[in-house]
N, CA and C of each residue as an Amber inpcrd file, in Angstrom:
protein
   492
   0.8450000  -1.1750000   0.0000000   0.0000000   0.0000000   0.0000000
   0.8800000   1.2240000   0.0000000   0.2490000   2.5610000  -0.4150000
   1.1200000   3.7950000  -0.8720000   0.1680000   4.4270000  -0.2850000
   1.2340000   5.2330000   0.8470000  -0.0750000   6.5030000   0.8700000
   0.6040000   8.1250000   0.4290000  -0.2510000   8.6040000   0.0030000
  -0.1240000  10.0070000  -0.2740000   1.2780000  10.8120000  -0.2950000
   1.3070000  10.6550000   1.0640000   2.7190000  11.3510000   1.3410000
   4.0140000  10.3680000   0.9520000   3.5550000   9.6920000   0.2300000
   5.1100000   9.0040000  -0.5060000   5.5190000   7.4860000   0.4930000
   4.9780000   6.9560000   1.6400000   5.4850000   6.1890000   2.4210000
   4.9290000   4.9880000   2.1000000   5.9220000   3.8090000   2.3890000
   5.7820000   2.7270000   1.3970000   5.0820000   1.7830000   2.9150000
   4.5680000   1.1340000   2.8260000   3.5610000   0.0320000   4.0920000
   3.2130000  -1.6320000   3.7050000   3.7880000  -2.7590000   4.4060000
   3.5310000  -3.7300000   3.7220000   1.9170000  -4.0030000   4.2490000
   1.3540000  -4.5130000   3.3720000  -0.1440000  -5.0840000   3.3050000
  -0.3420000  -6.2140000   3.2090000  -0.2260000  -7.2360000   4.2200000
  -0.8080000  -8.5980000   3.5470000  -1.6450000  -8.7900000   2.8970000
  -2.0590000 -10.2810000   1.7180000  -2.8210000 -10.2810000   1.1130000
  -3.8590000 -10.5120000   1.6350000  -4.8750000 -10.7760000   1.1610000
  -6.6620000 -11.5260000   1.2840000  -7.3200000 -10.7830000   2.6790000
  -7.7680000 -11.5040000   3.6330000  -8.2520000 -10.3080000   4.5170000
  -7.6860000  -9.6420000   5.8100000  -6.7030000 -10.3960000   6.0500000
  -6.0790000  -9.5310000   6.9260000  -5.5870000  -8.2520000   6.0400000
  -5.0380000  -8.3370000   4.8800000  -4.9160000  -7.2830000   4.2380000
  -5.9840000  -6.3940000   4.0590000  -7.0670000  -6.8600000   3.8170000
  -8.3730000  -5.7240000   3.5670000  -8.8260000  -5.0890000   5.2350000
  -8.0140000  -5.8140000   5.9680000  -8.6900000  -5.6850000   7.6610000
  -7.6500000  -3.9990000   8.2000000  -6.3750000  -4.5290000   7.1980000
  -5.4710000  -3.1910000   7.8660000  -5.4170000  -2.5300000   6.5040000
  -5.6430000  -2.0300000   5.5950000  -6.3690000  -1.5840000   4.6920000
  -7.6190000  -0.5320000   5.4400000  -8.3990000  -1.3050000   6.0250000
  -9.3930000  -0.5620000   7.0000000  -9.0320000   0.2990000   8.1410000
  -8.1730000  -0.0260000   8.4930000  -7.7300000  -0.0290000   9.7090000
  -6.9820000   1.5910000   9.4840000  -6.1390000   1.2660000   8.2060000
  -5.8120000   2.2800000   8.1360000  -6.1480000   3.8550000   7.5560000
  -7.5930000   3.5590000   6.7570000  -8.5740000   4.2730000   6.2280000
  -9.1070000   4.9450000   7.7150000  -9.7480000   4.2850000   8.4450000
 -10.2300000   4.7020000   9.5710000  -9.1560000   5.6370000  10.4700000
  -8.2500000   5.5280000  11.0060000  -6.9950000   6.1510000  11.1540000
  -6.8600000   7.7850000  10.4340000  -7.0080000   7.3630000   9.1380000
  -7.0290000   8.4620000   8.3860000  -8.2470000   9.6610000   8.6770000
  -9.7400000   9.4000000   8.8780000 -10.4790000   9.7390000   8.9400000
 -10.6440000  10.3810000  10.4470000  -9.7830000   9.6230000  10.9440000
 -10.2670000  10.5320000  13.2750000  -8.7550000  11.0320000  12.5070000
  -8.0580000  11.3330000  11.8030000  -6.7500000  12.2930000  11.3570000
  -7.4410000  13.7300000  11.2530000  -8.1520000  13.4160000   9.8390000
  -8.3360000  14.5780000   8.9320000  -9.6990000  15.0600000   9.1310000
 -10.9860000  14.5690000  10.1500000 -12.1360000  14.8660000  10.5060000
 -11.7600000  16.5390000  11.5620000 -10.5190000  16.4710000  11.7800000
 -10.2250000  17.6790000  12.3350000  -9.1310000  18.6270000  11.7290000
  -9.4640000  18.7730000  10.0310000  -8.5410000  19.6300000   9.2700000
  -9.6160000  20.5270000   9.0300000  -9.3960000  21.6500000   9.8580000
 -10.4640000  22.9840000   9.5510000 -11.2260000  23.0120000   7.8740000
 -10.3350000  23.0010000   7.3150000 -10.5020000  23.5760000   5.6920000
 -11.4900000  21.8910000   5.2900000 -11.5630000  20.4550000   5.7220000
 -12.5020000  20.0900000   5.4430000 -13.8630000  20.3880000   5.9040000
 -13.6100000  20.8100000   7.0840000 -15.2910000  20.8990000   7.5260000
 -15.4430000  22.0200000   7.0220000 -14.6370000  23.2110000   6.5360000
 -15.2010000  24.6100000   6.0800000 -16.2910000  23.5480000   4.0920000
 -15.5330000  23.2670000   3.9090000 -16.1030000  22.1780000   2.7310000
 -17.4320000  21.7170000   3.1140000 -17.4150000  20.7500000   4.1080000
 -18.4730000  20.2820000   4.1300000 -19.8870000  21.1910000   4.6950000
 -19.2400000  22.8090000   5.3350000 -20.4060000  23.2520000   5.9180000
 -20.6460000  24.1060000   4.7320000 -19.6970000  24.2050000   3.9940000
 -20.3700000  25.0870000   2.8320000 -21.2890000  24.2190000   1.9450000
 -21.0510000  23.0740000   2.0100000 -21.6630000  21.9210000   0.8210000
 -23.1780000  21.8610000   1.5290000 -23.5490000  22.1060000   2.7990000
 -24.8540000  22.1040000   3.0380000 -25.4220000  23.4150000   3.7780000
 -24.5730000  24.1690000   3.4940000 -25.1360000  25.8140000   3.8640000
 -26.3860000  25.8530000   2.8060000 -27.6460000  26.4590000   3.7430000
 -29.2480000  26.3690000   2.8520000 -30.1290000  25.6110000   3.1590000
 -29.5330000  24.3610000   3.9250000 -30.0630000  22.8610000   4.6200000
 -31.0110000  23.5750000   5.8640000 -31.9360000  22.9230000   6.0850000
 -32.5910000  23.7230000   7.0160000 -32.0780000  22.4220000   8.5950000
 -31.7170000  23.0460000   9.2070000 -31.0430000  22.8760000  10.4930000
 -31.8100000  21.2480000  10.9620000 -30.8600000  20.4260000  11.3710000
 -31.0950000  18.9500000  11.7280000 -32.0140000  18.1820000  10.3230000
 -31.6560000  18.9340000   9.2190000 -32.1270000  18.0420000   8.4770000
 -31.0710000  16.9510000   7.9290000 -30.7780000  15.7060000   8.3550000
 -29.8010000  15.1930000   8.5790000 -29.3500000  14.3490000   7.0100000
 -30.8780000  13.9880000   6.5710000 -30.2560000  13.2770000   5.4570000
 -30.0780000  13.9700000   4.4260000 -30.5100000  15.4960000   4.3970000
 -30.7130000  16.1970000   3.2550000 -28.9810000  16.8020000   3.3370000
 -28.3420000  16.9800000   4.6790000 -26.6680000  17.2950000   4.7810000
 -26.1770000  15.8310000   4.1450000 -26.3870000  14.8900000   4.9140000
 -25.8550000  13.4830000   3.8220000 -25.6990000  13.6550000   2.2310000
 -26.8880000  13.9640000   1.7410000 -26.9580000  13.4080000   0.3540000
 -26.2910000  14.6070000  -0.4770000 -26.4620000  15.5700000   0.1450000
 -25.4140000  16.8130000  -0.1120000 -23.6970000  16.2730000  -0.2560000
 -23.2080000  15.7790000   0.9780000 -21.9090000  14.8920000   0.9080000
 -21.3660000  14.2340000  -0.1680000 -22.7610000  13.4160000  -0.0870000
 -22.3180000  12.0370000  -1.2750000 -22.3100000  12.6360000  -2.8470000
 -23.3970000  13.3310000  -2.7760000 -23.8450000  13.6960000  -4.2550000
 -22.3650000  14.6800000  -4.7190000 -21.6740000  15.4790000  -3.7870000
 -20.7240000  16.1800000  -3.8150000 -19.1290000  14.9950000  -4.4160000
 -19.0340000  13.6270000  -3.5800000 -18.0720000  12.9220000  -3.8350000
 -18.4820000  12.3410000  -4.6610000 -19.6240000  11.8820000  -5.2430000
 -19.9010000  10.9710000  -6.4350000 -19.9400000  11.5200000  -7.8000000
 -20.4390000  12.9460000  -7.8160000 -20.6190000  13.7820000  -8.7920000
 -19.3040000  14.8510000  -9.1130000 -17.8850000  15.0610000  -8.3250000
 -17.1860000  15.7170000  -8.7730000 -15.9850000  15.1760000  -8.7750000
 -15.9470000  13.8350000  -8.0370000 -14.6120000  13.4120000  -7.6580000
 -14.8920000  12.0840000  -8.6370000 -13.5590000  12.4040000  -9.8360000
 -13.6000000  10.9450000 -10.4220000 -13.3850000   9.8570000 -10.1220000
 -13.5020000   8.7480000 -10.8050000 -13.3190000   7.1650000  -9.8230000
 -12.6530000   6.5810000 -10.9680000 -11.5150000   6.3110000 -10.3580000
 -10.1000000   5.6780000 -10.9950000  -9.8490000   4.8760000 -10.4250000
  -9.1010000   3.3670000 -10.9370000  -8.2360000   2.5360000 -10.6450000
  -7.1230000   2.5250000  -9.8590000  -6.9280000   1.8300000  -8.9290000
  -5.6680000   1.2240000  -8.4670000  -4.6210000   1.5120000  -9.6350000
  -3.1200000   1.8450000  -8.9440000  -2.2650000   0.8440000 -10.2010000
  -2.5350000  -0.3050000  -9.5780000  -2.0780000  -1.0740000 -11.3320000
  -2.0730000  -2.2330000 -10.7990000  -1.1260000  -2.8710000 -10.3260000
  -1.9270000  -3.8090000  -9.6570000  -1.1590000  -5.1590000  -8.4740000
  -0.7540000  -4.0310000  -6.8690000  -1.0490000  -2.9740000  -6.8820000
  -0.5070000  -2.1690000  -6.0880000  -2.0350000  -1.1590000  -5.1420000
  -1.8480000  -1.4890000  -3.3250000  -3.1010000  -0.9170000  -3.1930000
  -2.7630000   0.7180000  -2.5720000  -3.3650000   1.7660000  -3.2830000
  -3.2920000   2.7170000  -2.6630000  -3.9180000   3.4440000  -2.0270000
  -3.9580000   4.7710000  -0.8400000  -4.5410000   5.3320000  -0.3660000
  -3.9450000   6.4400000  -0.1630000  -4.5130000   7.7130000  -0.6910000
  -4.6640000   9.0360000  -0.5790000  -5.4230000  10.0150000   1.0350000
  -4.4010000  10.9810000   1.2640000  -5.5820000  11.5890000   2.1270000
  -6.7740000  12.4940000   1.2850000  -7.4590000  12.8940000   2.2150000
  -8.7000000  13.6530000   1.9960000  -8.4040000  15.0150000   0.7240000
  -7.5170000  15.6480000   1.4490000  -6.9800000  16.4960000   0.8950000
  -6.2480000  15.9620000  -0.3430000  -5.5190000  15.2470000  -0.7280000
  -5.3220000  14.9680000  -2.2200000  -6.1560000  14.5380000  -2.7250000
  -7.3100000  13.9660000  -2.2630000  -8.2780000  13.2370000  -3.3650000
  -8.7280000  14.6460000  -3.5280000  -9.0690000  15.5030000  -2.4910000
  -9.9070000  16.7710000  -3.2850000  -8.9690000  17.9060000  -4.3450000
  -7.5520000  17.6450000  -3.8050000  -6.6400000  18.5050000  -5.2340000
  -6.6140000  18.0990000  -6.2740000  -6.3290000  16.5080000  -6.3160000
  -6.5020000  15.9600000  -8.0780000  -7.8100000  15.7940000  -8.7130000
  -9.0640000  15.5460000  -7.6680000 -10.5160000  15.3520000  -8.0480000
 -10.7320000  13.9710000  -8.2910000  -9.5700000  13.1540000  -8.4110000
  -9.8720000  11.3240000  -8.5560000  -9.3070000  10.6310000  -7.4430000
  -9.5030000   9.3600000  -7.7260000  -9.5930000   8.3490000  -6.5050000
 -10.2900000   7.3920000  -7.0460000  -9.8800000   6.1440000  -6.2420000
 -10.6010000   4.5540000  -6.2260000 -11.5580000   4.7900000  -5.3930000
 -12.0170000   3.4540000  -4.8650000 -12.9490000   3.6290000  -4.1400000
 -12.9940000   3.7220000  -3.1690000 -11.0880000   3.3270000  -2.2530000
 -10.7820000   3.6760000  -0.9530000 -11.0540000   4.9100000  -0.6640000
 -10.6520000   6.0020000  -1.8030000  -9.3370000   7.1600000  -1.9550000
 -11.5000000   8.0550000  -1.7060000 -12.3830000   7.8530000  -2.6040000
 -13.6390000   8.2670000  -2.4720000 -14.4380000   7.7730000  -1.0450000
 -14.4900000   7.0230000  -0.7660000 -14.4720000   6.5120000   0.8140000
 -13.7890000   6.8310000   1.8720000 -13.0060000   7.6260000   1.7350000
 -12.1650000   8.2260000   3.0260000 -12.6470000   9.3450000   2.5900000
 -12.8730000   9.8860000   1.6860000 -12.9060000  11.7800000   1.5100000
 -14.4290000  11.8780000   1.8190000 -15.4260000  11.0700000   1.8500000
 -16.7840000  11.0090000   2.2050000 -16.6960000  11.2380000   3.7900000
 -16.2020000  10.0190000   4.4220000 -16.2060000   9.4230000   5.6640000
 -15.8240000  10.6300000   6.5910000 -15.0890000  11.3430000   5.6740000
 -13.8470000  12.4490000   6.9680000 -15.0990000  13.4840000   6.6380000
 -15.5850000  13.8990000   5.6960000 -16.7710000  15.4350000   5.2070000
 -17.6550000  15.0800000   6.2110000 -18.6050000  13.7240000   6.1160000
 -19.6430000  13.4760000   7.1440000 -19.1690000  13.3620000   8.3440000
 -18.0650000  12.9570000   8.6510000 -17.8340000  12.9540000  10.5480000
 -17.5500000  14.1850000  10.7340000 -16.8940000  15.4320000   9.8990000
 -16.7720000  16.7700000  10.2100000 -17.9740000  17.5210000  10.9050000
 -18.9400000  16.6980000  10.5240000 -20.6040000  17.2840000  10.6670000
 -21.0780000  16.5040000  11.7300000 -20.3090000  15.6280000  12.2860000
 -20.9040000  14.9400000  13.4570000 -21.5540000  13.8120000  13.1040000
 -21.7340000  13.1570000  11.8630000 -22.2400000  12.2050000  11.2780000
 -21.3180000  10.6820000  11.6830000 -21.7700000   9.9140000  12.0800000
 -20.8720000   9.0050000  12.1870000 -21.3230000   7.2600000  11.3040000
 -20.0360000   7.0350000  10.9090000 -19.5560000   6.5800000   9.6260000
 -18.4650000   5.2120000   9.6560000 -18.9830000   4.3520000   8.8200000
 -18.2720000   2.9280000   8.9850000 -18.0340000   2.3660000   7.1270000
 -16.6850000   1.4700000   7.5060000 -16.4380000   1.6430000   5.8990000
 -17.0970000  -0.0230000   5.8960000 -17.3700000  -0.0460000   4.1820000
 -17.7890000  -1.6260000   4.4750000 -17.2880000  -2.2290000   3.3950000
 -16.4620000  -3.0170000   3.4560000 -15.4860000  -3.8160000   2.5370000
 -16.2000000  -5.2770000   2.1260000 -16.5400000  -5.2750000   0.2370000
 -17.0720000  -6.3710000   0.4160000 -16.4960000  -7.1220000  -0.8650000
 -16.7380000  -8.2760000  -1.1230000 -16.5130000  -8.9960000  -2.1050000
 -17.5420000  -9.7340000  -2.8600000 -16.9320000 -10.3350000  -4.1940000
 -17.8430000 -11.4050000  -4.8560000 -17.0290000 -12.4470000  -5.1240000
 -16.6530000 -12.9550000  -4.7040000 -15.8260000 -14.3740000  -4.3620000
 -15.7830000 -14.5070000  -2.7320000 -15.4430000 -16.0630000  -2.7140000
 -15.5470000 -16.1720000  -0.4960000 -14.2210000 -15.4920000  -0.1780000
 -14.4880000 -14.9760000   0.3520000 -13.1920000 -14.4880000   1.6080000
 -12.3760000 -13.3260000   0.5490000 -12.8920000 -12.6080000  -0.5360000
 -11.9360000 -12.2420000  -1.6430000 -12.9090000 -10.8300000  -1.4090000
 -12.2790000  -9.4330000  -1.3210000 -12.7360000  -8.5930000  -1.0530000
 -11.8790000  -7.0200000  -2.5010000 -12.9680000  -7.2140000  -2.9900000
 -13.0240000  -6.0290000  -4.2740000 -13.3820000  -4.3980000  -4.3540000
 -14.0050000  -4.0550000  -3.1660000 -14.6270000  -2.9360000  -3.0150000
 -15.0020000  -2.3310000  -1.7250000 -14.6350000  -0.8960000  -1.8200000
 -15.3710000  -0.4760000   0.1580000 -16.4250000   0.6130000  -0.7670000
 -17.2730000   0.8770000   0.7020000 -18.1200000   2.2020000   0.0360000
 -18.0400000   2.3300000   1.8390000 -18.8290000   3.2560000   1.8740000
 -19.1500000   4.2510000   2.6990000 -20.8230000   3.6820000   3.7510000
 -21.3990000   3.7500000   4.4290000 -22.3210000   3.8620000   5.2010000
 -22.1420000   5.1010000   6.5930000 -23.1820000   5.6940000   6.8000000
 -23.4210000   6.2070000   7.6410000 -24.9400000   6.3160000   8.6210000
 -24.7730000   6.3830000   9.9720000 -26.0840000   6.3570000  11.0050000
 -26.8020000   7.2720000  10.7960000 -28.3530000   7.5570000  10.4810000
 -29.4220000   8.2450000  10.7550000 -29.9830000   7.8960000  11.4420000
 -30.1100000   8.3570000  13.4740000 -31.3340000   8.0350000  13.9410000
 -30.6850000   6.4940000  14.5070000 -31.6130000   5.4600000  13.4470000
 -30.7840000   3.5070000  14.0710000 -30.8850000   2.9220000  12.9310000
 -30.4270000   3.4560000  12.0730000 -30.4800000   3.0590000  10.7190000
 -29.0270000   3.6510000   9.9800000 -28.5950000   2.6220000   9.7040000
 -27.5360000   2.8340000   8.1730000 -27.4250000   2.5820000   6.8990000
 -26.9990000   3.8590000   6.5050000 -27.1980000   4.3300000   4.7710000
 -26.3110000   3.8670000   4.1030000 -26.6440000   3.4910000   3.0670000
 -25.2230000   3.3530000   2.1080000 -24.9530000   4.4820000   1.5410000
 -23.4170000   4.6110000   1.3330000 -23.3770000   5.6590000  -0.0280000
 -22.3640000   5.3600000  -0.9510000 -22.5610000   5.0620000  -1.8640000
 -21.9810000   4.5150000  -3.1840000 -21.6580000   5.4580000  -3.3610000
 -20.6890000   5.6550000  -4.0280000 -19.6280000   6.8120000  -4.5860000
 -19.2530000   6.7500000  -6.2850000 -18.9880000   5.4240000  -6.5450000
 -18.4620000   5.0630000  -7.7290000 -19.2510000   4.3790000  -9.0870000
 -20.5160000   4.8950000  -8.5790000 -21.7670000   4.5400000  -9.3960000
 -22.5040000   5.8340000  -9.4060000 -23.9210000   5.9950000 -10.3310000
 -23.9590000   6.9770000 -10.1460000 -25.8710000   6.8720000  -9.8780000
 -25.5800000   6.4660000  -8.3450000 -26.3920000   5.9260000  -7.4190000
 -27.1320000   6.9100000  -6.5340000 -28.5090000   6.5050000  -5.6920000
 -28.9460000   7.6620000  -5.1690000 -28.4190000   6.9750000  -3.3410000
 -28.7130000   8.2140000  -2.7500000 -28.1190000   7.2590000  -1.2680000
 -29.0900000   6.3770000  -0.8930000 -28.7020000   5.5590000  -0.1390000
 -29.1370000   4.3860000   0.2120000 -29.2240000   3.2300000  -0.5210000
 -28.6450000   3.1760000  -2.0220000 -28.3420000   2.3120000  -2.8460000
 -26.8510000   1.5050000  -2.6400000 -26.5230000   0.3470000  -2.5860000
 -25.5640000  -0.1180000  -2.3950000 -25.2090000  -1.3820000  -3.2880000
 -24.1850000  -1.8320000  -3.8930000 -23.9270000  -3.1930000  -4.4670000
 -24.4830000  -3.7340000  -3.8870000 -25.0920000  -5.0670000  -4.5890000
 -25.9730000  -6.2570000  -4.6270000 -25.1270000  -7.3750000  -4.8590000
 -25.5280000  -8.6630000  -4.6090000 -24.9740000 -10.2620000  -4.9920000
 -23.9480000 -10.1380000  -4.3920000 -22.7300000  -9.6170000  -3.4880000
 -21.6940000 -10.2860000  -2.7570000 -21.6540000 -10.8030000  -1.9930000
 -20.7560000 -11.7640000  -2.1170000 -21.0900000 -13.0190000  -1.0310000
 -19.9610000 -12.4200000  -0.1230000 -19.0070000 -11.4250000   0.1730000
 -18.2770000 -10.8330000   1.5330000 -18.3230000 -10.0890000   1.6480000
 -18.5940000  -9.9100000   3.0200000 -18.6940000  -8.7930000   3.8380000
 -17.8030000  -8.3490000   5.2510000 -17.5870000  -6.8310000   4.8560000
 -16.5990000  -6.6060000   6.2760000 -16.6480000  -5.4870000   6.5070000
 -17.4890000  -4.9330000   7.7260000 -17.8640000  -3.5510000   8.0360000
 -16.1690000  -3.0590000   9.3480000 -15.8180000  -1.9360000   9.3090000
 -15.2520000  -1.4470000  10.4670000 -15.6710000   0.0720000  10.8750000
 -16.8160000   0.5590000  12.1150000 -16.7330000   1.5720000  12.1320000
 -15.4520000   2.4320000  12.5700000 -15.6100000   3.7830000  12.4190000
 -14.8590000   4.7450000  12.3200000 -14.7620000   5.5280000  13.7830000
């Protein structure tokens, strides 16, 4: 794994790899949930919202990372992760790199947020997205589709949530 600032990290494969993969996404997110200039982002992204309207600040978030931030590939054979702040200077990202820049905007707002790593093969894990709590209920938010919230991939047979 590569992150941002140039530092090289070994990753085991299969799921302990996808487990510190998480591990370290989450890390990232109680990092950068307290970089002023994101939450100035995210309070501008729902300035107009009429006060505790909670999902209407959500879908503001998502619609913001799904609709401006492109969704790019891994290199390959190689897993990377970006902070918040570079995914928002270059505008692209995988689906980690869009899943951390979500995760850190909504916890800026007090929203709290769990990544969920899943697969379509057993024990073989291809994809994270995003969920977050309304109330006792959790949302999906797809990032890399061009999905409404609460829509999430279908048919995988793995699953691996870690909240944040």
């Amino acid at each position: 794994m590569t992150m941002a600032s140039g530092t090289l990290s070994k990753i085991p494969n299969g799921k302990p790899g996808t487990v510190a993969t998480l591990k370290v996404m989450k890390d990232q997110v109680q990092r950068w949930k307290k970089h002023l200039p994101l939450r100035q982002l995210a309070l501008t992204l729902v300035d107009g919202r009429p006060q505790k309207d909670y999902i209407g600040e959500v879908r503001k978030i998502h619609a913001f990372v799904r609709d401006r931030i492109r969704y790019v590939k891994d290199i390959r054979g190689v897993e990377t992760i970006q902070t918040p702040m570079k995914t928002l200077e270059i505008r692209q990202g995988d689906c980690d790199d869009l899943s951390l820049l979500t995760a850190t905007l909504l916890e800026t707002l007090g929203h709290p947020t769990r990544f969920v790593a899943i697969g379509f093969l057993p024990n073989k894990f291809s994809h994270v997205y995003v969920e977050t709590k309304i109330k006792d209920k959790w949302y999906p938010l797809e990032t890399t589709e061009p999905w409404p919230l609460g829509k999430s991939p279908k048919d995988y047979i793995t699953r691996l949530t870690i909240k944040n």
